[in-house]
KOLMI-460789 format. One line per 5 residues: for each residue x, y, z of N, C-alpha, C. Coordinates in steps of 0.1 Angstrom, whole numbers, plus 5000, padded with zeros to 4 digits. Example, Ala and Ser with C-alpha at 12.3 -4.5 7.8 and 13.67 -1.06 7.14 Angstrom:
BEGIN
5132:4943:5078:5123:4955:5078:5132:4967:5078 | 5128:4978:5071:5137:4989:5071:5129:5000:5079
//
This chain:
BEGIN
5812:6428:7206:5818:6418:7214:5814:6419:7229 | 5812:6410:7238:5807:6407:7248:5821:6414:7253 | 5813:6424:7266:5823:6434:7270:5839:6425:7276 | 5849:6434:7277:5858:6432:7279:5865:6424:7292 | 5874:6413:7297:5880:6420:7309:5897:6430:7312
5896:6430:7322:5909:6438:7319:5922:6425:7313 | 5924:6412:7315:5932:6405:7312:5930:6407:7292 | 5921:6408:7289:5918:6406:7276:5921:6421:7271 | 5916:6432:7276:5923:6444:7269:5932:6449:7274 | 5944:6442:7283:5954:6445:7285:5968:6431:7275
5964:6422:7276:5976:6414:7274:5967:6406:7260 | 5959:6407:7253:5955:6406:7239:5948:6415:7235 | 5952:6426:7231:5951:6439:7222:5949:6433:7203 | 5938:6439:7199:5931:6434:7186:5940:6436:7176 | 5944:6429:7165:5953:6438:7154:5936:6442:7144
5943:6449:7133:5934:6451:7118:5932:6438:7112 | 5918:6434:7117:5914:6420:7107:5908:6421:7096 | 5906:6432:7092:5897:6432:7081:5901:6430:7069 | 5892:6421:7063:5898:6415:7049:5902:6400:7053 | 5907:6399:7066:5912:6386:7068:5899:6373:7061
5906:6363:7063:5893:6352:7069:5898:6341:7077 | 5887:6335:7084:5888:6330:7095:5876:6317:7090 | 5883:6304:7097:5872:6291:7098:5870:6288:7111 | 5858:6288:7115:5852:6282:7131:5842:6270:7124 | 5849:6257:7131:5841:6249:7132:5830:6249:7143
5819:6242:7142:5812:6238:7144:5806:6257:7152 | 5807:6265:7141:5808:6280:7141:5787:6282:7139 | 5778:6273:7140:5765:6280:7136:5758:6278:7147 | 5765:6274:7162:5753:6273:7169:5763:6275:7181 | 5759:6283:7196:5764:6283:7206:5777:6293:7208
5789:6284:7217:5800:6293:7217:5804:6296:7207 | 5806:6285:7191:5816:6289:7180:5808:6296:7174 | 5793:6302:7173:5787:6314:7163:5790:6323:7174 | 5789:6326:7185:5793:6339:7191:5810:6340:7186 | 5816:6332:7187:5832:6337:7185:5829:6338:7171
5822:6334:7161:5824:6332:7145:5815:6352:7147 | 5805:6356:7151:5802:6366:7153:5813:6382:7159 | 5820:6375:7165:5828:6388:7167:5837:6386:7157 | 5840:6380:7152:5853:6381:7140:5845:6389:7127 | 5831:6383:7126:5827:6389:7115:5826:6405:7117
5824:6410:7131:5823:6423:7134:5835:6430:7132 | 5848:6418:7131:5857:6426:7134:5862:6427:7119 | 5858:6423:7112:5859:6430:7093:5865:6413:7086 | 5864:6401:7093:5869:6389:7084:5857:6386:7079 | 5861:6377:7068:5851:6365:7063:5854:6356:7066
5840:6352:7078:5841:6342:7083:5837:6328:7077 | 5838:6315:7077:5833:6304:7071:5833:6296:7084 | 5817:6293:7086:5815:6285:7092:5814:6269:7091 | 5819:6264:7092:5820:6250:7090:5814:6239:7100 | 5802:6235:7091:5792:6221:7100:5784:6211:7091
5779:6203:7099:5771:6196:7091:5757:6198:7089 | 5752:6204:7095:5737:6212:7092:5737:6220:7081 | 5737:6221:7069:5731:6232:7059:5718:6241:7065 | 5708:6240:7066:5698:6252:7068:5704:6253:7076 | 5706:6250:7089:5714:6262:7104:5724:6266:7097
5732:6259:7092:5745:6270:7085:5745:6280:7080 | 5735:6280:7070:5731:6292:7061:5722:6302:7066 | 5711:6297:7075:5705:6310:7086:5717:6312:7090 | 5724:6310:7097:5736:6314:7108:5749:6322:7099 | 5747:6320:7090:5759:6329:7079:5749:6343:7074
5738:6341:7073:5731:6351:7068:5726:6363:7085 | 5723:6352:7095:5725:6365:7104:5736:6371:7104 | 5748:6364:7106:5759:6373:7111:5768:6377:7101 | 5761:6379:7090:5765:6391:7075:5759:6400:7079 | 5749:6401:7088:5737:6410:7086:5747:6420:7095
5753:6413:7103:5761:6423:7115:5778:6429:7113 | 5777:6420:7098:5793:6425:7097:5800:6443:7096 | 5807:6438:7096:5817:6455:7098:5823:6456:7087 | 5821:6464:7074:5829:6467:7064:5823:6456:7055 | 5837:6444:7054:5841:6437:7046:5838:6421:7051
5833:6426:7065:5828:6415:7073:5820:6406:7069 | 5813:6394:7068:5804:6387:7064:5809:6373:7072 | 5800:6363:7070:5802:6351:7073:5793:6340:7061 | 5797:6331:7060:5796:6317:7044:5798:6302:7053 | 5788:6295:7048:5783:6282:7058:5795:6275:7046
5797:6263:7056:5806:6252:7044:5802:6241:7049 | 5799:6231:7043:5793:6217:7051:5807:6207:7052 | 5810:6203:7061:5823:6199:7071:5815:6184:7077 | 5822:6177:7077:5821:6161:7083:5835:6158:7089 | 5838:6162:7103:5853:6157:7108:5856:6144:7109
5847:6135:7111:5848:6127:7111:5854:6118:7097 | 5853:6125:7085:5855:6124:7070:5867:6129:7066 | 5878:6121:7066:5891:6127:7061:5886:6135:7045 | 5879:6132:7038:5879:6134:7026:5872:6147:7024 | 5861:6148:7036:5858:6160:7038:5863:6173:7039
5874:6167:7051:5884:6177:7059:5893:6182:7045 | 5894:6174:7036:5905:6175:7022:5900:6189:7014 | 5883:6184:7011:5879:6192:7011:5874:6208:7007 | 5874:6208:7021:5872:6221:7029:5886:6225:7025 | 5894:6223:7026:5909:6230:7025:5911:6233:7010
5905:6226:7000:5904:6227:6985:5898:6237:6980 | 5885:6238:6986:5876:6247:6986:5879:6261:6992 | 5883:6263:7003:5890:6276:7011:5900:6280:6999 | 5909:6268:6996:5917:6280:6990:5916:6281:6974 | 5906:6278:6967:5901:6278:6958:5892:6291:6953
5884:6290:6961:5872:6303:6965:5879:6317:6972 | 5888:6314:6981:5889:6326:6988:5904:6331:6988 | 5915:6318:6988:5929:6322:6981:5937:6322:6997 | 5934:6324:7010:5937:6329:7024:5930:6324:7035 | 5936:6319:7046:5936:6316:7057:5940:6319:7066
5938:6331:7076:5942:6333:7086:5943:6333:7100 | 5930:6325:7101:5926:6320:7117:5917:6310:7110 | 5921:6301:7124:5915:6284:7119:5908:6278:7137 | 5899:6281:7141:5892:6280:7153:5883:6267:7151 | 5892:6257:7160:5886:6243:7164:5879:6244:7174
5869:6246:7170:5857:6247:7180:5848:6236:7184 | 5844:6225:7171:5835:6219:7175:5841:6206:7181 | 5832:6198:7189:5832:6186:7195:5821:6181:7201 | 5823:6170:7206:5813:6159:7208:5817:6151:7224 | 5808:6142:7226:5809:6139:7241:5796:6131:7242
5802:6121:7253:5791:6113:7258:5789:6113:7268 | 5771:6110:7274:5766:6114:7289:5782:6111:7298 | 5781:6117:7307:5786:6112:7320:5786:6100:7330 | 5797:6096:7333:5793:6080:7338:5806:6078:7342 | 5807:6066:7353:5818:6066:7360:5826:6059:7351
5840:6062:7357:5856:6062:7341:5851:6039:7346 | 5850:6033:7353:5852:6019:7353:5841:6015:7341 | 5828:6020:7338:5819:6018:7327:5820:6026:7315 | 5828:6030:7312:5836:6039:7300:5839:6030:7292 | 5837:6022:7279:5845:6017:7270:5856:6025:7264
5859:6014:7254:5872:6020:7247:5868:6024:7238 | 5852:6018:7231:5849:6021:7220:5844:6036:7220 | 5839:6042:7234:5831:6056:7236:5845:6062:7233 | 5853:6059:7237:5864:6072:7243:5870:6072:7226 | 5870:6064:7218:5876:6065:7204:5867:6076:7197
5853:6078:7204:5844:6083:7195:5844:6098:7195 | 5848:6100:7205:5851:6116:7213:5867:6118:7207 | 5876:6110:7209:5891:6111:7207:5890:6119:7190 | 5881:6113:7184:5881:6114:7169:5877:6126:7164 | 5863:6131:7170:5867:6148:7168:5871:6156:7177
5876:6153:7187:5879:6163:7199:5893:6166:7197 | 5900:6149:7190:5916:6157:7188:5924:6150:7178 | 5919:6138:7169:5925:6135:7159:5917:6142:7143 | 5904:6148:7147:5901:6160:7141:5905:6174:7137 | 5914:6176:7154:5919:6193:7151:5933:6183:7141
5944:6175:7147:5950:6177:7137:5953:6173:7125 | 5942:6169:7119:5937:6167:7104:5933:6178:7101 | 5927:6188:7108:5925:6203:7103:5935:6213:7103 | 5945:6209:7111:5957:6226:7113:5964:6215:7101 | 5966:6199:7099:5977:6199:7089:5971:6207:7074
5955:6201:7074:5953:6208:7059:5954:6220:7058 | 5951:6225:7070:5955:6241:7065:5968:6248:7066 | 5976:6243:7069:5988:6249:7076:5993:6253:7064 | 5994:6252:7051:5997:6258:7038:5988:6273:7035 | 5979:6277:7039:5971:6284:7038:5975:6295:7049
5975:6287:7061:5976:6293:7074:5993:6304:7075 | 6003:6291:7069:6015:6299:7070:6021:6307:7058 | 6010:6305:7049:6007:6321:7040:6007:6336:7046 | 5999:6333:7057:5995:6342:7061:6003:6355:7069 | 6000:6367:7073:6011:6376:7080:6006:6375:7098
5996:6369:7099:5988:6368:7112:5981:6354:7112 | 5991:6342:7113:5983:6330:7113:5977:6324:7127 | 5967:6324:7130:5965:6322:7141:5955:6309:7144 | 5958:6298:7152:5951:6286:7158:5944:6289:7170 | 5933:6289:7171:5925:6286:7182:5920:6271:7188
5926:6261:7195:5920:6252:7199:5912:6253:7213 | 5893:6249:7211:5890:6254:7220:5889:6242:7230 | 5893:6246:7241:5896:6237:7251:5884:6235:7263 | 5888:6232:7276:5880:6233:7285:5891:6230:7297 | 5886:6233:7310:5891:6237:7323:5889:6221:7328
5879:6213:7322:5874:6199:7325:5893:6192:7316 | 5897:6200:7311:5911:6189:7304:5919:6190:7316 | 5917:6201:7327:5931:6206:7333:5935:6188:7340 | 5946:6192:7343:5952:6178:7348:5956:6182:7368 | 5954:6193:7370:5963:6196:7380:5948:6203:7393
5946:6211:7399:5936:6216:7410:5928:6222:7399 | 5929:6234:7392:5925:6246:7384:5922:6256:7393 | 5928:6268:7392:5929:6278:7396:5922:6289:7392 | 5915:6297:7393:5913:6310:7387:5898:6313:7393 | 5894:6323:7383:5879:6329:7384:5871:6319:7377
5873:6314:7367:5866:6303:7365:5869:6293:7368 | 5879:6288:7374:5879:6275:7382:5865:6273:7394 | 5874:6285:7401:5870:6289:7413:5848:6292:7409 | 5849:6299:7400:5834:6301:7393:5826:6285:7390 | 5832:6276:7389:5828:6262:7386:5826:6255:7397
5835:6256:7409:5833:6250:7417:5819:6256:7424 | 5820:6268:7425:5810:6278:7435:5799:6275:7426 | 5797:6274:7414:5781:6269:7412:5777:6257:7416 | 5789:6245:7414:5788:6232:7418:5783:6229:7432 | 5788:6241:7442:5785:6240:7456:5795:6230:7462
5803:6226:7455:5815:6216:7456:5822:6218:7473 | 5818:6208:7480:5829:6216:7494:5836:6207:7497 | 5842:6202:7490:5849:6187:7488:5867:6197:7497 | 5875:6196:7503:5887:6200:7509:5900:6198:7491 | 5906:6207:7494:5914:6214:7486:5923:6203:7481
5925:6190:7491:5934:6182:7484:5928:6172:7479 | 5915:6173:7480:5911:6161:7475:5909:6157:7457 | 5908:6149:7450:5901:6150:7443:5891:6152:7436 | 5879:6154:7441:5869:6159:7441:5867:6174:7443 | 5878:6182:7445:5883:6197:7444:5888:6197:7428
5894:6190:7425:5899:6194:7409:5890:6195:7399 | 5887:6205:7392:5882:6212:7385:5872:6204:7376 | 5888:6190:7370:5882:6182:7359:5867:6176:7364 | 5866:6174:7380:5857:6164:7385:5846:6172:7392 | 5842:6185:7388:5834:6191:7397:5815:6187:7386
5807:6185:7393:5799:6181:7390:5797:6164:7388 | 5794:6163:7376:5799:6151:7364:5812:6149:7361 | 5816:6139:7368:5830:6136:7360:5822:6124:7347 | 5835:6134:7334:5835:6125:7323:5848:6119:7315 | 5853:6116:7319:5861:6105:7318:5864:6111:7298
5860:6103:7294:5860:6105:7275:5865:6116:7275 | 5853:6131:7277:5855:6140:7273:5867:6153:7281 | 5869:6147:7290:5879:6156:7300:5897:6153:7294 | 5894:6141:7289:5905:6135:7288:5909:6134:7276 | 5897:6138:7270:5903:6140:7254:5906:6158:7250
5904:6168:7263:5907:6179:7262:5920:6178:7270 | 5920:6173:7276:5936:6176:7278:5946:6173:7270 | 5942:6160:7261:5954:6152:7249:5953:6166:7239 | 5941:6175:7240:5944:6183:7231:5953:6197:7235 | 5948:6194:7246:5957:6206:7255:5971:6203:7251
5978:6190:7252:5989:6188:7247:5993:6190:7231 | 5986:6186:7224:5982:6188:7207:5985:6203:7206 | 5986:6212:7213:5982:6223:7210:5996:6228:7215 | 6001:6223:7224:6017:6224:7231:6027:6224:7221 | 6024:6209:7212:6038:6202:7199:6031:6213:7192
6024:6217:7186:6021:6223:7178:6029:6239:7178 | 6029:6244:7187:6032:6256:7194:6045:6256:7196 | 6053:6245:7197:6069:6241:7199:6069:6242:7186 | 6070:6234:7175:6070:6232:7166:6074:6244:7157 | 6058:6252:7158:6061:6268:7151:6069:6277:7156
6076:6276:7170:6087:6282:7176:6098:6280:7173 | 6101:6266:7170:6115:6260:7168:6117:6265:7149 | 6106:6264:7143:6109:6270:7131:6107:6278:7125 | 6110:6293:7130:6110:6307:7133:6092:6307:7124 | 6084:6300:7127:6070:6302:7118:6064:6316:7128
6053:6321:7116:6047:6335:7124:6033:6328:7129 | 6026:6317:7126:6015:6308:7132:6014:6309:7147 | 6006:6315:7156:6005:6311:7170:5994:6301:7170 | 5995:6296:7180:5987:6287:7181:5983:6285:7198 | 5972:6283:7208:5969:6285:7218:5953:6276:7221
5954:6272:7236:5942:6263:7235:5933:6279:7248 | 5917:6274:7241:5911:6285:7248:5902:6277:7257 | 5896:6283:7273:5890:6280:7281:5876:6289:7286 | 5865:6284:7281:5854:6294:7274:5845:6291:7288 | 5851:6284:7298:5840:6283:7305:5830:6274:7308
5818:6271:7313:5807:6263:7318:5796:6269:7310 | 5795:6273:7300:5782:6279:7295:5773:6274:7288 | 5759:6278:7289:5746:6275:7288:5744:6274:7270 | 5750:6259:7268:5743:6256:7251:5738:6241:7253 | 5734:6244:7240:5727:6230:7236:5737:6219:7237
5751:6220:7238:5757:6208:7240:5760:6202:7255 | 5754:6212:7269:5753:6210:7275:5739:6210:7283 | 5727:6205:7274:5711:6211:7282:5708:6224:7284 | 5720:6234:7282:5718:6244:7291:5719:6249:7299 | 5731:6239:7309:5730:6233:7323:5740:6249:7326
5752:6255:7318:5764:6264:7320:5753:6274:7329 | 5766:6285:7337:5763:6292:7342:5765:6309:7330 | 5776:6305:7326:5774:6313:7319:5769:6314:7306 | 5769:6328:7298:5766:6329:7284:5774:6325:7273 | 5772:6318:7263:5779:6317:7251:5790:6324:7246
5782:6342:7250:5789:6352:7244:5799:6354:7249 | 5799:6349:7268:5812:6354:7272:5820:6344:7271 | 5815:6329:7271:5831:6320:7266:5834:6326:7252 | 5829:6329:7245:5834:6330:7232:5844:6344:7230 | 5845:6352:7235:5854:6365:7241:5870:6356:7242
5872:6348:7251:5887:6346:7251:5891:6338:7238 | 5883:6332:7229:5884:6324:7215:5884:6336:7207 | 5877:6348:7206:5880:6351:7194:5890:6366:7198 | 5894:6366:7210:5902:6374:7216:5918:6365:7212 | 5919:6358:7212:5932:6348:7208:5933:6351:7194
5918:6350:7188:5923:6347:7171:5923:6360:7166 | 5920:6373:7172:5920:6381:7171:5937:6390:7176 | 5941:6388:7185:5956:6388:7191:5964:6398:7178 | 5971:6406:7180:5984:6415:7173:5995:6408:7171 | 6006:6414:7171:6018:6413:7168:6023:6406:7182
6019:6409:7196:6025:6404:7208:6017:6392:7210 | 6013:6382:7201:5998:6375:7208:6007:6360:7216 | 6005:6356:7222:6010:6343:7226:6009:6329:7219 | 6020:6322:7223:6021:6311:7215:6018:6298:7225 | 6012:6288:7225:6012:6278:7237:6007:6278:7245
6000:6292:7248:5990:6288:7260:5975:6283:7260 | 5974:6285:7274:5962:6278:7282:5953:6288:7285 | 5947:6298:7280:5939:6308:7287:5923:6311:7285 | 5919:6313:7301:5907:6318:7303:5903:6332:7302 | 5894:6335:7301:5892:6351:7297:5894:6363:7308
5898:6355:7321:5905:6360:7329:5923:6361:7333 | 5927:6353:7321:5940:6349:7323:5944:6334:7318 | 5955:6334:7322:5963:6318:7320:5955:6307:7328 | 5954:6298:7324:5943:6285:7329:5953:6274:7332 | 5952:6265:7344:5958:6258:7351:5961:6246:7337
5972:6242:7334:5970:6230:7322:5966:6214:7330
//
């Protein structure tokens, strides 16, 4: 695992995952194979879930190659967009493997950048669809699986672009300073969501999930469930779903995602965190 910070081996300490298994979508390329990579080190079977077969199956067969123990990782071909798919995948999980214990919404989608007045309704439906009426078509199918479990854990992975408010932190503050942003503190154009590119769709459909991730987290609280559930903030990093353009590496957004799904007996329930801490919602 991409080394530590002190936020992460102080206030999410690892339990024994081994044996577990774990699903990361959109898990064979970028941040979700780095996060699908440390879980496999950390002794689960991982299932990566996408639509690519050959990447999938390269990408399951490298990071078997690195597992720990009992560790491995298994491609599953996934269409979110496909309720029947999503059915599925949850048929098959618990058919083949009987357990579910971390369920990492990782993947999503987005359109160029452009100002919110030339935005259709039809783009923002397209993004809405896997970015957040996808995750919860995936935590309902699994949540039979999930609240089997003695360590059920949700990862929704978020972005600092959902926050609604200034954004605060090392990576706030890390976003802006690459941006060169010298825009004054009250303005608009200081808030996080708008540094660079504002994108309208995709900012906005991380925050609805930022919320998704809140009912969900009340929910399991109010009915003494052992499921945590937590949205993760991985950062500005350098993948293919962004050109490249991130400052940072893959490896290190993926550290507070699989530092969440990885989490013990004290792990938190409802938050918003960056791999430095709690993230502005």
């Amino acid at each position: 695992m991409t080394t530590q910070t002190e936020f992460l081996s102080r206030h999410l300490v690892p339990r024994d995952a081994a044996g577990e298994v774990g699903l990361v979508t959109g898990g064979t390329r970028g941040i979700g194979k780095e996060a699908a990579r440390n879980l496999v080190r950390a002794g689960m079977t991982v299932v990566l879930a996408a639509r690519g077969e050959t990447e999938g199956r390269q990408a399951a067969e490298e990071l078997s190659a690195e597992g720990a123990g009992s560790g491995r990782a298994m491609f599953l071909g996934l269409d979110l967009a496909d309720p029947d798919s999503v059915a599925a995948a949850a048929a098959d999980i618990e058919n083949r493997l009987g357990r579910l214990d971390v369920l990492v919404n990782n993947a999503a989608t987005a359109i160029p950048p452009k100002p919110a007045f030339e935005v259709t309704a039809a783009e923002m439906r397209t993004v809405y669809d896997i970015n957040v009426f996808a995750v919860v078509s995936l935590i309902e199918a699994f949540l039979p699986l999930l609240g089997r479990s003695p360590n059920g854990r949700i990862v929704n992975v978020s972005s600092e672009r959902g926050s609604l408010g200034v954004g605060e932190g090392v990576i706030a503050d890390g976003m802006r300073s690459w941006a060169g942003v010298e825009a004054p503190p009250e303005s608009m154009a200081y808030r996080v969501a708008f540094v660079t590119q504002p994108n309208m769709a995709y900012s906005t459909s991380k925050a609805a999930l930022n919320a998704v991730t809140q009912h969900f987290a009340y929910q399991f609280e109010r009915t003494g469930g052992r499921i945590r559930v937590n949205a993760a903030a991985p950062g500005h990093c350098a993948t293919a779903f962004n050109n490249f353009t991130g400052y940072r590496t893959p490896g290190q957004g993926a550290r507070i995602i699989s530092a969440l799904a990885l989490a013990g007996d004290d792990a938190p329930n409802g938050g918003f965190y960056g791999d430095e801490g709690p993230t502005t919602w």
